[in-house]
N, CA, C, O and CB atoms as a CASP TS submission, in Angstrom:
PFRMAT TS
TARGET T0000
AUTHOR 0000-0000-0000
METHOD Language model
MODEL 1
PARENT N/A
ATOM      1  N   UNK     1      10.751   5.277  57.968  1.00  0.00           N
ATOM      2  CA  UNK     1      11.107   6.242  58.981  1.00  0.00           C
ATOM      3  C   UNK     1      11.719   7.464  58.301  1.00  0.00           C
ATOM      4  O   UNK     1      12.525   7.399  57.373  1.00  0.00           O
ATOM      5  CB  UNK     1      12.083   5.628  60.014  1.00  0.00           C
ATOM      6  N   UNK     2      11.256   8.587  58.856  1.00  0.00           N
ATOM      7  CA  UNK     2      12.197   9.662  58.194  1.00  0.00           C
ATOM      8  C   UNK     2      12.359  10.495  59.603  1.00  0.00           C
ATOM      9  O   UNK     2      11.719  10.555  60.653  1.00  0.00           O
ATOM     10  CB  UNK     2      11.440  10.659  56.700  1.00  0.00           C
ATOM     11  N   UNK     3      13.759  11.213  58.985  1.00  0.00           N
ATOM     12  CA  UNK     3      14.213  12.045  60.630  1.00  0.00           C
ATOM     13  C   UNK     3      13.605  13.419  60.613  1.00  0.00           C
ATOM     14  O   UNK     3      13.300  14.016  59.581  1.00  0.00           O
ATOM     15  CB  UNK     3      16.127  12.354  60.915  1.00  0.00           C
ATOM     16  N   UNK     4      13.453  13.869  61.825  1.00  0.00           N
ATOM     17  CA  UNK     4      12.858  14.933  62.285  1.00  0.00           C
ATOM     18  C   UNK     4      13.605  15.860  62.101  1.00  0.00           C
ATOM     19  O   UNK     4      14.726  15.780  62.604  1.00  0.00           O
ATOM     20  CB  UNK     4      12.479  14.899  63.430  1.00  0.00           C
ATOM     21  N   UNK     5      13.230  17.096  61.292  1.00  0.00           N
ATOM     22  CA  UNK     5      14.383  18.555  60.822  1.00  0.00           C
ATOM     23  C   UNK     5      14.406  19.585  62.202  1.00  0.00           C
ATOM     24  O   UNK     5      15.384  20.211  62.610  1.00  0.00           O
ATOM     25  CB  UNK     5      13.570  19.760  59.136  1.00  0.00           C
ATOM     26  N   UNK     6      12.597  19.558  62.974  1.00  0.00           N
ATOM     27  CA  UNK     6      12.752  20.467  63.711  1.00  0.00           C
ATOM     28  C   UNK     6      11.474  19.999  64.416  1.00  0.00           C
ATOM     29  O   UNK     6      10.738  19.202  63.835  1.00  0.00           O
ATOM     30  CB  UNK     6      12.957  21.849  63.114  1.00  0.00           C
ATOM     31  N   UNK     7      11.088  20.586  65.991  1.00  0.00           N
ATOM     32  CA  UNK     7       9.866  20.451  66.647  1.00  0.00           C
ATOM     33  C   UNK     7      10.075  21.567  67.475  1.00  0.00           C
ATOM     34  O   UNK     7      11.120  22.075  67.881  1.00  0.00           O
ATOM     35  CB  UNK     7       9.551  19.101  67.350  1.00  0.00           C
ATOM     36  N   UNK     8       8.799  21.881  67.667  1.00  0.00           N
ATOM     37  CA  UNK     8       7.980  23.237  68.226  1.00  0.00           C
ATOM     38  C   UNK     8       7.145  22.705  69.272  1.00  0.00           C
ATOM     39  O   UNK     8       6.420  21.712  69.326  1.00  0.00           O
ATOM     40  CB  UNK     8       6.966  24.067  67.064  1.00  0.00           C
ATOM     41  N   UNK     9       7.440  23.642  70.110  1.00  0.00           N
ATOM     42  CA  UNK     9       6.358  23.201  71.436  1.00  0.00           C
ATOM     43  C   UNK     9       5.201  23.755  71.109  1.00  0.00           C
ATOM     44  O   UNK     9       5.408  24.803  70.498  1.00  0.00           O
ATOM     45  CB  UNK     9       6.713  23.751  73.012  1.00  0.00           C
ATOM     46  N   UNK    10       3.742  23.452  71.283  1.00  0.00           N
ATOM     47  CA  UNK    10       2.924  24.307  70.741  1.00  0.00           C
ATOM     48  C   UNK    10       1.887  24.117  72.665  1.00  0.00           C
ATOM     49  O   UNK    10       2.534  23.847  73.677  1.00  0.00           O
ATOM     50  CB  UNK    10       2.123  23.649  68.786  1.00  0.00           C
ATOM     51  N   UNK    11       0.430  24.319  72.707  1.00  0.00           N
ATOM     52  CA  UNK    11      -0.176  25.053  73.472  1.00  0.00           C
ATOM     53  C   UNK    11      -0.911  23.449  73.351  1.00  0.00           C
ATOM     54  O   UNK    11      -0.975  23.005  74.497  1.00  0.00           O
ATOM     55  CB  UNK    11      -0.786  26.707  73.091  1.00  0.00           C
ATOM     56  N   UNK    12      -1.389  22.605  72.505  1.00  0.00           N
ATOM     57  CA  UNK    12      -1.527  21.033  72.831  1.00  0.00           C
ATOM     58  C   UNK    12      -0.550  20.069  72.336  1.00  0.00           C
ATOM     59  O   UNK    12      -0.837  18.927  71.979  1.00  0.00           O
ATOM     60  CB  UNK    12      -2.771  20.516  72.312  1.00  0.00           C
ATOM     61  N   UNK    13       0.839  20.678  72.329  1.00  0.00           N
ATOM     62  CA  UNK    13       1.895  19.686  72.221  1.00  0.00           C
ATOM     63  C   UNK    13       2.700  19.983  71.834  1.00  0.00           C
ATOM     64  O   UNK    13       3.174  21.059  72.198  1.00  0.00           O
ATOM     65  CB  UNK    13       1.817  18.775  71.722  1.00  0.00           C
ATOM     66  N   UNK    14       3.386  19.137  70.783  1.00  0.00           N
ATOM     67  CA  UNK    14       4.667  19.162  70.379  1.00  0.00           C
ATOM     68  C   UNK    14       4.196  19.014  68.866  1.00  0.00           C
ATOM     69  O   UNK    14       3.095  18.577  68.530  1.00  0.00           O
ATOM     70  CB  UNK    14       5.707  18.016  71.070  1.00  0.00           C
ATOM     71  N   UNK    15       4.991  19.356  68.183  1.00  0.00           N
ATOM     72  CA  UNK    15       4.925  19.511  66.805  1.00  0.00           C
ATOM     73  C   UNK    15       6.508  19.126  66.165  1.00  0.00           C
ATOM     74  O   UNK    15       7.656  19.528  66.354  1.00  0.00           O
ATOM     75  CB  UNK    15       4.399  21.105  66.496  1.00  0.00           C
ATOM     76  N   UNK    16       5.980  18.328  65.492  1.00  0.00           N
ATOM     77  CA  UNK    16       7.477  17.828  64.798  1.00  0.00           C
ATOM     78  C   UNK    16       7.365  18.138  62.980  1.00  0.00           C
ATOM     79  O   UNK    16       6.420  17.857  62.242  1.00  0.00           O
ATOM     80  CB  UNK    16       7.734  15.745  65.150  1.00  0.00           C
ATOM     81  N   UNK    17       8.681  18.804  62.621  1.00  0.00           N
ATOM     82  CA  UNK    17       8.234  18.618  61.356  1.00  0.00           C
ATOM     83  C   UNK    17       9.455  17.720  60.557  1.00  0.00           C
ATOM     84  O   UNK    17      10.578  17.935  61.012  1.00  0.00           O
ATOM     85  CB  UNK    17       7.896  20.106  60.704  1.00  0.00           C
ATOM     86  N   UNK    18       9.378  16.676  59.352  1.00  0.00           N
ATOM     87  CA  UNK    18       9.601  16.340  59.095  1.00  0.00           C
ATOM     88  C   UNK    18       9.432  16.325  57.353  1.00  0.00           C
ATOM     89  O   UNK    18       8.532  16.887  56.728  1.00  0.00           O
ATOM     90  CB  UNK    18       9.480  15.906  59.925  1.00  0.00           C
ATOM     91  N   UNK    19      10.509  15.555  56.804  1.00  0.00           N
ATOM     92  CA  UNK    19      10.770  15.842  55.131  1.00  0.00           C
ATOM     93  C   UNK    19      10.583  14.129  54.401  1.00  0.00           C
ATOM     94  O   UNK    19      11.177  13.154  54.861  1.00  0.00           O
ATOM     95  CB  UNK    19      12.812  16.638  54.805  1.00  0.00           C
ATOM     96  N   UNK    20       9.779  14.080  53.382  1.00  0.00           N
ATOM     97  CA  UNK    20       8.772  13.214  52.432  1.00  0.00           C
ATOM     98  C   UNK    20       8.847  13.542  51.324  1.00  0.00           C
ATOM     99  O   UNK    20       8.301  14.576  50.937  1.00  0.00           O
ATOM    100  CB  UNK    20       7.419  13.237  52.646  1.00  0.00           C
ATOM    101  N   UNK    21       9.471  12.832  50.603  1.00  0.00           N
ATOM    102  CA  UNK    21       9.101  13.216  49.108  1.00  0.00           C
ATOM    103  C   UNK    21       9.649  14.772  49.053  1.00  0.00           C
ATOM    104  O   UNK    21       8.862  15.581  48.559  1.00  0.00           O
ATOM    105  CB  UNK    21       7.250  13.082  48.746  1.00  0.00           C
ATOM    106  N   UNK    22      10.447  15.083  49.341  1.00  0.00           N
ATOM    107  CA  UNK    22      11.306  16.269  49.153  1.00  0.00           C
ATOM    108  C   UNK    22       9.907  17.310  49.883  1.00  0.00           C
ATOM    109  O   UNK    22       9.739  18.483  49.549  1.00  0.00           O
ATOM    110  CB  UNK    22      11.932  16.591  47.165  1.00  0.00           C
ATOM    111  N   UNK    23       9.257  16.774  50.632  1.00  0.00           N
ATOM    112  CA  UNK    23       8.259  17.962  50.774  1.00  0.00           C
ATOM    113  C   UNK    23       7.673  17.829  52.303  1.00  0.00           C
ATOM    114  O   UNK    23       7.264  16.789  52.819  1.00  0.00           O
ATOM    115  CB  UNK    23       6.939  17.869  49.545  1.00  0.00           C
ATOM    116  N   UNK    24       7.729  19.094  52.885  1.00  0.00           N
ATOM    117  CA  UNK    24       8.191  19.174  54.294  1.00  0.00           C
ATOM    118  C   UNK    24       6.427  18.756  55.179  1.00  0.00           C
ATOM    119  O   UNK    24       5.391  19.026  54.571  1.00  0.00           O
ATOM    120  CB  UNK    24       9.024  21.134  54.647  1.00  0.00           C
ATOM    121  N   UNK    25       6.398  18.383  55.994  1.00  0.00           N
ATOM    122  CA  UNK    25       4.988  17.680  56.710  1.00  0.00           C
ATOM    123  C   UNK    25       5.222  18.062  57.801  1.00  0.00           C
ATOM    124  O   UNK    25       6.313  18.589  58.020  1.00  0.00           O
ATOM    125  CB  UNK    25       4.667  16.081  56.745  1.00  0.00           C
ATOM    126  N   UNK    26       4.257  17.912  58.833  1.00  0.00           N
ATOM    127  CA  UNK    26       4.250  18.274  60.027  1.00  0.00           C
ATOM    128  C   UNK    26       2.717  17.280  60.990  1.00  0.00           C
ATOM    129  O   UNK    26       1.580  16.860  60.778  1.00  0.00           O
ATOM    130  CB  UNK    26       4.179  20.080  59.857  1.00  0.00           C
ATOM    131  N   UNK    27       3.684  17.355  61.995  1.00  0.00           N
ATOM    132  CA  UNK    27       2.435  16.447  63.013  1.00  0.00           C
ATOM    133  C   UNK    27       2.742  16.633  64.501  1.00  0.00           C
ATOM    134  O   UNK    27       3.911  16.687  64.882  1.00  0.00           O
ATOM    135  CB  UNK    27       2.458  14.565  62.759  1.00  0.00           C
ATOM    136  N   UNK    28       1.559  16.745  65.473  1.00  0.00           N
ATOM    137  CA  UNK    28       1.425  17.378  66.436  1.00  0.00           C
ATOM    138  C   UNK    28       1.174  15.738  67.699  1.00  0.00           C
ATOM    139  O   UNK    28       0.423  14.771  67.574  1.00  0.00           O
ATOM    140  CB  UNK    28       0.099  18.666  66.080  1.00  0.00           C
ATOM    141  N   UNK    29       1.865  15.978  68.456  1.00  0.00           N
ATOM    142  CA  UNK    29       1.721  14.678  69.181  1.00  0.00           C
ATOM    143  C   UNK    29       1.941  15.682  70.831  1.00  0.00           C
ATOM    144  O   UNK    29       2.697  16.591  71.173  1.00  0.00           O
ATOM    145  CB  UNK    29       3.194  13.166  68.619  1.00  0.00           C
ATOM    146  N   UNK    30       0.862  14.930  71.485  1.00  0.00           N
ATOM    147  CA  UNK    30       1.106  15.295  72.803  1.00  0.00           C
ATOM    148  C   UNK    30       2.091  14.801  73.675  1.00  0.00           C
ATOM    149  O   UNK    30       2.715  13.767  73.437  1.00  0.00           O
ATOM    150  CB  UNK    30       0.148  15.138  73.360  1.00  0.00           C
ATOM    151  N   UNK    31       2.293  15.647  74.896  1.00  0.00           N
ATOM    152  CA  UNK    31       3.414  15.132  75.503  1.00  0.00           C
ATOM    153  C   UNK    31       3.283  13.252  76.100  1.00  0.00           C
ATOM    154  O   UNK    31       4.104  12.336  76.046  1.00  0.00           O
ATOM    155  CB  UNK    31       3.636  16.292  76.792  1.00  0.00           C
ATOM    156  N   UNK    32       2.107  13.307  76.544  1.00  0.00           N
ATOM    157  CA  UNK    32       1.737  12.148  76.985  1.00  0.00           C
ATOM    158  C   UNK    32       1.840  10.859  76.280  1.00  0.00           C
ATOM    159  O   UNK    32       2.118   9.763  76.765  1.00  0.00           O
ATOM    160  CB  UNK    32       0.665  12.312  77.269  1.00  0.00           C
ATOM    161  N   UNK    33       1.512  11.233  74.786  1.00  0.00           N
ATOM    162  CA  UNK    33       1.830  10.574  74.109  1.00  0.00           C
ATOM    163  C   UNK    33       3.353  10.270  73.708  1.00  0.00           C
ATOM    164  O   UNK    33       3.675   9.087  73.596  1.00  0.00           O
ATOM    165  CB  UNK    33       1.153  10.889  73.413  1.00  0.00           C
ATOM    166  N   UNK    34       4.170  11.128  73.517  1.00  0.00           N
ATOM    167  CA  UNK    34       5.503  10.992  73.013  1.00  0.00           C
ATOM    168  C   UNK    34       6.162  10.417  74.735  1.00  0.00           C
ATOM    169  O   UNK    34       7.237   9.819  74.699  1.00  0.00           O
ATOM    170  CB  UNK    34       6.210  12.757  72.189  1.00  0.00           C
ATOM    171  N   UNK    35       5.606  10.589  75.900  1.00  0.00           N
ATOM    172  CA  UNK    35       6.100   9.674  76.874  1.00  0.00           C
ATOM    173  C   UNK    35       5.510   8.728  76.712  1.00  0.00           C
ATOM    174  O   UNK    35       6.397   8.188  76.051  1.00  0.00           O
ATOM    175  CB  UNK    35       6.075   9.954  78.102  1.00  0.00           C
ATOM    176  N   UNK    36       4.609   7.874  76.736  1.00  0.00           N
ATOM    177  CA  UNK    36       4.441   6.898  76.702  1.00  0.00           C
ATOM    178  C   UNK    36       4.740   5.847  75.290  1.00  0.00           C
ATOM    179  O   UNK    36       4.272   4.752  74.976  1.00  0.00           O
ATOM    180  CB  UNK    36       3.401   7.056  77.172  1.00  0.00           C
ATOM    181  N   UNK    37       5.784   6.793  74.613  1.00  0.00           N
ATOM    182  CA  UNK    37       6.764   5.785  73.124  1.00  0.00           C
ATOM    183  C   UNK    37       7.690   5.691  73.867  1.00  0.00           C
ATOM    184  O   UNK    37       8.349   4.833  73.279  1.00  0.00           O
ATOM    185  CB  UNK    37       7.337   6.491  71.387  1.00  0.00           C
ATOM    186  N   UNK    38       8.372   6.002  74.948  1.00  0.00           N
ATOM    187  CA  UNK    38       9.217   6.138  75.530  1.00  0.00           C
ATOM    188  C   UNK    38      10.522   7.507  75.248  1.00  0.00           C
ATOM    189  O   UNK    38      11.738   7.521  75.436  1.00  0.00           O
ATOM    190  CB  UNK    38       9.479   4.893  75.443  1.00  0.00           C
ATOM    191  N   UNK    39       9.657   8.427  74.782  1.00  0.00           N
ATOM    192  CA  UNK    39      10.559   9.785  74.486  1.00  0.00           C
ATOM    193  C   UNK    39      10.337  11.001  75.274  1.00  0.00           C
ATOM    194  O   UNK    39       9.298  11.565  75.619  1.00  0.00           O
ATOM    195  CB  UNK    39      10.359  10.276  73.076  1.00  0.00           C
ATOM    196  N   UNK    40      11.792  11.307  75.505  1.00  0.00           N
ATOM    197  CA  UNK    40      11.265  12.640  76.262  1.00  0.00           C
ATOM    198  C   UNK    40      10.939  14.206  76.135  1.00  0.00           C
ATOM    199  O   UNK    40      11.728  14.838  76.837  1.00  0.00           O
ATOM    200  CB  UNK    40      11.932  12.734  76.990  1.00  0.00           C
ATOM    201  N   UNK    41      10.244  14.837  75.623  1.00  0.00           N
ATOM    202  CA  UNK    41       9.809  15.992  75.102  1.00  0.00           C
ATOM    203  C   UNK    41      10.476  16.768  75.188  1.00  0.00           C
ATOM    204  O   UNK    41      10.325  17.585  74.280  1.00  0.00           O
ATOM    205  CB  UNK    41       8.908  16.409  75.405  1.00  0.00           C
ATOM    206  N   UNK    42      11.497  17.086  76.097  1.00  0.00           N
ATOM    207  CA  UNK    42      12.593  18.297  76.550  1.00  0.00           C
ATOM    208  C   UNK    42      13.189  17.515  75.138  1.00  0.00           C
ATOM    209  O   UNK    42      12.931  17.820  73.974  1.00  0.00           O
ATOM    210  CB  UNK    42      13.683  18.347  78.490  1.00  0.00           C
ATOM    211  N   UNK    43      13.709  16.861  75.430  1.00  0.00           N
ATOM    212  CA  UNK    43      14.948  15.677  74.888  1.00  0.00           C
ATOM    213  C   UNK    43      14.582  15.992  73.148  1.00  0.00           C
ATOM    214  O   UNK    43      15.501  16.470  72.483  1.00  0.00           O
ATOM    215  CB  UNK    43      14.549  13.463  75.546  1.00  0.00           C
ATOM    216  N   UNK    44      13.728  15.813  72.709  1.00  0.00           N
ATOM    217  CA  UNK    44      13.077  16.420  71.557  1.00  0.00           C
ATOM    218  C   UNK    44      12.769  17.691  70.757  1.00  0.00           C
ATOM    219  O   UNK    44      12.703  18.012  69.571  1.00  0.00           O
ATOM    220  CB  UNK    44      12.304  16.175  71.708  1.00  0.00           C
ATOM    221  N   UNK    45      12.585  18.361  72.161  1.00  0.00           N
ATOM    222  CA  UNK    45      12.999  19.951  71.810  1.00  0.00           C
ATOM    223  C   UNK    45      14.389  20.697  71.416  1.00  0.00           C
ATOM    224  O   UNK    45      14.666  21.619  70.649  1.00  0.00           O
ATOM    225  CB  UNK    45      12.695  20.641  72.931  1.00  0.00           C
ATOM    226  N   UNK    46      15.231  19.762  72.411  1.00  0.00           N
ATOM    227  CA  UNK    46      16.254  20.422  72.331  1.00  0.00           C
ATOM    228  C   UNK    46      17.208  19.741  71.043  1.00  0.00           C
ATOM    229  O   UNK    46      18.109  20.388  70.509  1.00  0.00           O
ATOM    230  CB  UNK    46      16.847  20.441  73.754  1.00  0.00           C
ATOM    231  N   UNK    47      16.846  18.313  70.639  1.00  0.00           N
ATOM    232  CA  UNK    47      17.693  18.006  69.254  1.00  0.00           C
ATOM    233  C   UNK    47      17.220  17.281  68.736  1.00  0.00           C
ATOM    234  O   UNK    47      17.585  16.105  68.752  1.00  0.00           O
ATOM    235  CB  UNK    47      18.923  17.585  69.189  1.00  0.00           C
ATOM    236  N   UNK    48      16.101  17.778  68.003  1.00  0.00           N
ATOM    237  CA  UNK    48      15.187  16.841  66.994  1.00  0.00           C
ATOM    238  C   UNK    48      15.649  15.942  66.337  1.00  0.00           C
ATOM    239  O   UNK    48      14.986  14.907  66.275  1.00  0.00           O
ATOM    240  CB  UNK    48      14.588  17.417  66.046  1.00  0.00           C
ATOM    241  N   UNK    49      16.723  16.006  65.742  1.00  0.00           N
ATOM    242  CA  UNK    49      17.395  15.789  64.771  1.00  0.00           C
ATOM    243  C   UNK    49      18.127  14.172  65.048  1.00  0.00           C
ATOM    244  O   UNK    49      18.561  13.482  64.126  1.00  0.00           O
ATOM    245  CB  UNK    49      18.330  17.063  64.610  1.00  0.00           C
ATOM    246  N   UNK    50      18.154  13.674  66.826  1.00  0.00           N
ATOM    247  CA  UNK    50      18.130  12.283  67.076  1.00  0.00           C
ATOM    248  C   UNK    50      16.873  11.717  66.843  1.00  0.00           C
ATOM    249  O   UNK    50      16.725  10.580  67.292  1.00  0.00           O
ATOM    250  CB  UNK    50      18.525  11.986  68.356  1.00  0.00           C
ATOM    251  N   UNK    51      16.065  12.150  66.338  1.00  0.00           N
ATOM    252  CA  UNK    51      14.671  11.254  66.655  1.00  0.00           C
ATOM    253  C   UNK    51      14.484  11.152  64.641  1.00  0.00           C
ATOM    254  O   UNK    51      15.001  11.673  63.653  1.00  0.00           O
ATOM    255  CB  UNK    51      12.909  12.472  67.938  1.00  0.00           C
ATOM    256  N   UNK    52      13.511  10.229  64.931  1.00  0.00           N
ATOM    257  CA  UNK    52      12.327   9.849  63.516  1.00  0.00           C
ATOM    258  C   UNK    52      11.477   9.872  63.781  1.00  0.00           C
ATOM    259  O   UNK    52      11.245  10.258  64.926  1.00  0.00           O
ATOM    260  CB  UNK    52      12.155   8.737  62.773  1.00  0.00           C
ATOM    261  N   UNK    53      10.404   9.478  62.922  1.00  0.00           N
ATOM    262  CA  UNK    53       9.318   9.842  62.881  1.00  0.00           C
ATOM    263  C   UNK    53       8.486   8.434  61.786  1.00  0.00           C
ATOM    264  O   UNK    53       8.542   8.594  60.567  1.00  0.00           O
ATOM    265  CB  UNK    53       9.416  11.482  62.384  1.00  0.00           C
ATOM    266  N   UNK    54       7.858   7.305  62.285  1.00  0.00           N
ATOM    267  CA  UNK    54       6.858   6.446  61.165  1.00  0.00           C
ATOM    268  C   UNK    54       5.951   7.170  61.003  1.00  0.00           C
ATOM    269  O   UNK    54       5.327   6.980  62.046  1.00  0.00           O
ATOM    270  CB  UNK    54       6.226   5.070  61.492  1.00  0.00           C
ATOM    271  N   UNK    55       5.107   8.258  60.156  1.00  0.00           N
ATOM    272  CA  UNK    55       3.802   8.874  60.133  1.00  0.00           C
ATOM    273  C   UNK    55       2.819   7.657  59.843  1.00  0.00           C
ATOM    274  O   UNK    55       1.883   7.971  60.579  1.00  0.00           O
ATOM    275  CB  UNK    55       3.712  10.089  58.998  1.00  0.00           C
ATOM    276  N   UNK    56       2.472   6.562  59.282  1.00  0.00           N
ATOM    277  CA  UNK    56       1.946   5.761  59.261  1.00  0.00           C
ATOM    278  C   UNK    56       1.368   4.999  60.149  1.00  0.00           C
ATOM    279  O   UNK    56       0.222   4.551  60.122  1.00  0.00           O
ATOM    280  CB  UNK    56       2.384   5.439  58.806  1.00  0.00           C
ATOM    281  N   UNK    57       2.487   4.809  61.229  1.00  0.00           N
ATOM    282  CA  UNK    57       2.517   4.137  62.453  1.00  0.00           C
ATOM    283  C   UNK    57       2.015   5.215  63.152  1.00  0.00           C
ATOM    284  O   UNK    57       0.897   5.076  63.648  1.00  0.00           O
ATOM    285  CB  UNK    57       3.846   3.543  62.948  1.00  0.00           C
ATOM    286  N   UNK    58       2.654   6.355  63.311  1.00  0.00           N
ATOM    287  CA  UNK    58       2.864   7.324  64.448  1.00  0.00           C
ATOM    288  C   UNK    58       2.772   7.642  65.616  1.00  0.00           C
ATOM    289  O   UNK    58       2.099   8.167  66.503  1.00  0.00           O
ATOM    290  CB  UNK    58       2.584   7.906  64.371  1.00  0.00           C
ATOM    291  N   UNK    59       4.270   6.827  65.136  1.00  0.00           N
ATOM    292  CA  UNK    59       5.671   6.604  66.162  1.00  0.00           C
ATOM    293  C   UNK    59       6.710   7.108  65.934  1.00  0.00           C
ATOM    294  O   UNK    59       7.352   6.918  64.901  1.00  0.00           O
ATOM    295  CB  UNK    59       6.178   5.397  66.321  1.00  0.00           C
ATOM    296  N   UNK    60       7.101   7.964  67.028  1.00  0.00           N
ATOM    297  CA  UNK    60       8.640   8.733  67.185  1.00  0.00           C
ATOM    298  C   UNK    60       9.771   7.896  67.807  1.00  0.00           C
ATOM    299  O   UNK    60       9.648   7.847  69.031  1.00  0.00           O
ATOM    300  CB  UNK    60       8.547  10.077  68.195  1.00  0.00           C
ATOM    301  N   UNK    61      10.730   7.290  67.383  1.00  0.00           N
ATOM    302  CA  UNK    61      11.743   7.011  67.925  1.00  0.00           C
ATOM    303  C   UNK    61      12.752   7.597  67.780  1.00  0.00           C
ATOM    304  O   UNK    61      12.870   8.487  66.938  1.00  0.00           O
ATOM    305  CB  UNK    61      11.936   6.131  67.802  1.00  0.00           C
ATOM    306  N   UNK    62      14.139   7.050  68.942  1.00  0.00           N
ATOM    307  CA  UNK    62      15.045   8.177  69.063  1.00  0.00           C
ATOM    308  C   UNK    62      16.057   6.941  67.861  1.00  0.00           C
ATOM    309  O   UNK    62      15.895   5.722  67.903  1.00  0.00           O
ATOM    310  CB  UNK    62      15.715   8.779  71.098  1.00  0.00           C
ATOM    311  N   UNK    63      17.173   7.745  66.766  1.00  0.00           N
ATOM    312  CA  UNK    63      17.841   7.504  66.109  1.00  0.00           C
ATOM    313  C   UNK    63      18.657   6.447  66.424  1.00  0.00           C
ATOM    314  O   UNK    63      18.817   6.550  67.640  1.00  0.00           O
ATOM    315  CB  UNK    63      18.228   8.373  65.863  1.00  0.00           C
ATOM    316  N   UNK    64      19.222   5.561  66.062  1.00  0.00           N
ATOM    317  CA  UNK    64      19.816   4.414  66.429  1.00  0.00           C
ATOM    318  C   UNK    64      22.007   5.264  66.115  1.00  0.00           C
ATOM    319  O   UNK    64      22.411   5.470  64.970  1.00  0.00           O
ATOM    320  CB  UNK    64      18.940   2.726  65.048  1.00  0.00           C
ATOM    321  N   UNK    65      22.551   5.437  66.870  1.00  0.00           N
ATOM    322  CA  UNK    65      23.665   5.592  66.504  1.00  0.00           C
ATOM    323  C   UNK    65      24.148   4.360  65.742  1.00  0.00           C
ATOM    324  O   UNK    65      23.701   3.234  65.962  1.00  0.00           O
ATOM    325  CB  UNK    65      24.369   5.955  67.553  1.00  0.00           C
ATOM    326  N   UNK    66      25.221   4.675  64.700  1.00  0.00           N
ATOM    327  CA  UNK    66      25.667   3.500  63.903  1.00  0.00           C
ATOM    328  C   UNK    66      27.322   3.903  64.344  1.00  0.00           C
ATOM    329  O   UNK    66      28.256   3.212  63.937  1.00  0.00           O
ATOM    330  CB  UNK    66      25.140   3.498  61.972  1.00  0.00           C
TER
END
Protein backbone atom coordinates (compact mmCIF):
# COMPACT_ATOMS: atom_id res chain seq x y z
CA UNK A 1 0.00 0.00 0.00
CA UNK A 2 1.31 3.40 -0.48
CA UNK A 3 -0.56 6.74 0.55
CA UNK A 4 -2.04 9.07 -1.75
CA UNK A 5 0.02 12.72 -1.97
CA UNK A 6 -2.83 14.25 -4.03
CA UNK A 7 -6.10 13.55 -6.42
CA UNK A 8 -7.59 15.57 -9.17
CA UNK A 9 -10.97 15.40 -10.39
CA UNK A 10 -10.61 14.92 -14.01
CA UNK A 11 -13.63 14.79 -16.93
CA UNK A 12 -13.63 10.52 -16.55
CA UNK A 13 -12.73 10.57 -12.93
CA UNK A 14 -10.61 10.91 -10.33
CA UNK A 15 -7.02 10.76 -10.51
CA UNK A 16 -4.89 9.94 -7.65
CA UNK A 17 -1.31 10.41 -7.54
CA UNK A 18 0.83 8.54 -5.53
CA UNK A 19 4.84 7.93 -4.56
CA UNK A 20 6.93 4.34 -5.48
CA UNK A 21 10.25 3.95 -5.43
CA UNK A 22 10.84 7.59 -4.69
CA UNK A 23 9.03 8.16 -8.03
CA UNK A 24 5.70 9.79 -8.33
CA UNK A 25 2.73 7.54 -10.45
CA UNK A 26 -0.57 8.31 -11.11
CA UNK A 27 -3.96 6.40 -11.79
CA UNK A 28 -7.36 7.38 -12.83
CA UNK A 29 -10.33 5.49 -11.25
CA UNK A 30 -13.90 6.38 -11.79
CA UNK A 31 -16.28 7.57 -9.43
CA UNK A 32 -18.30 4.44 -9.61
CA UNK A 33 -15.63 2.60 -9.09
CA UNK A 34 -14.02 4.27 -6.01
CA UNK A 35 -17.89 3.93 -4.64
CA UNK A 36 -18.26 0.73 -5.01
CA UNK A 37 -14.55 0.08 -2.71
CA UNK A 38 -16.56 1.76 -0.45
CA UNK A 39 -14.94 5.43 -0.81
CA UNK A 40 -16.27 8.57 -1.22
CA UNK A 41 -14.94 10.83 -4.01
CA UNK A 42 -15.74 14.25 -2.32
CA UNK A 43 -14.09 12.56 0.77
CA UNK A 44 -10.97 11.96 -1.48
CA UNK A 45 -10.83 15.16 -2.99
CA UNK A 46 -10.86 16.97 -0.19
CA UNK A 47 -7.91 14.87 1.88
CA UNK A 48 -6.15 12.46 -0.08
CA UNK A 49 -3.79 12.04 2.20
CA UNK A 50 -6.36 9.53 4.48
CA UNK A 51 -6.52 7.16 1.73
CA UNK A 52 -3.90 4.46 -0.05
CA UNK A 53 -3.67 3.15 -2.82
CA UNK A 54 -2.69 -1.16 -3.78
CA UNK A 55 -1.80 -0.35 -7.63
CA UNK A 56 -1.54 -4.04 -8.10
CA UNK A 57 -4.79 -4.78 -6.67
CA UNK A 58 -6.35 -1.44 -7.52
CA UNK A 59 -7.75 -0.71 -4.55
CA UNK A 60 -8.12 2.56 -2.66
CA UNK A 61 -8.64 2.36 0.92
CA UNK A 62 -9.19 4.90 3.52
CA UNK A 63 -5.99 4.94 6.12
CA UNK A 64 -6.39 2.99 9.21
CA UNK A 65 -5.82 5.60 12.23
CA UNK A 66 -3.23 4.09 14.71
Amino acid sequence: MFGIVDAVEHIDGIEVVYRRDGEERRRVFSQDDLITMGINPLDLLQAPEGFAIDPERGVVTEKMLS
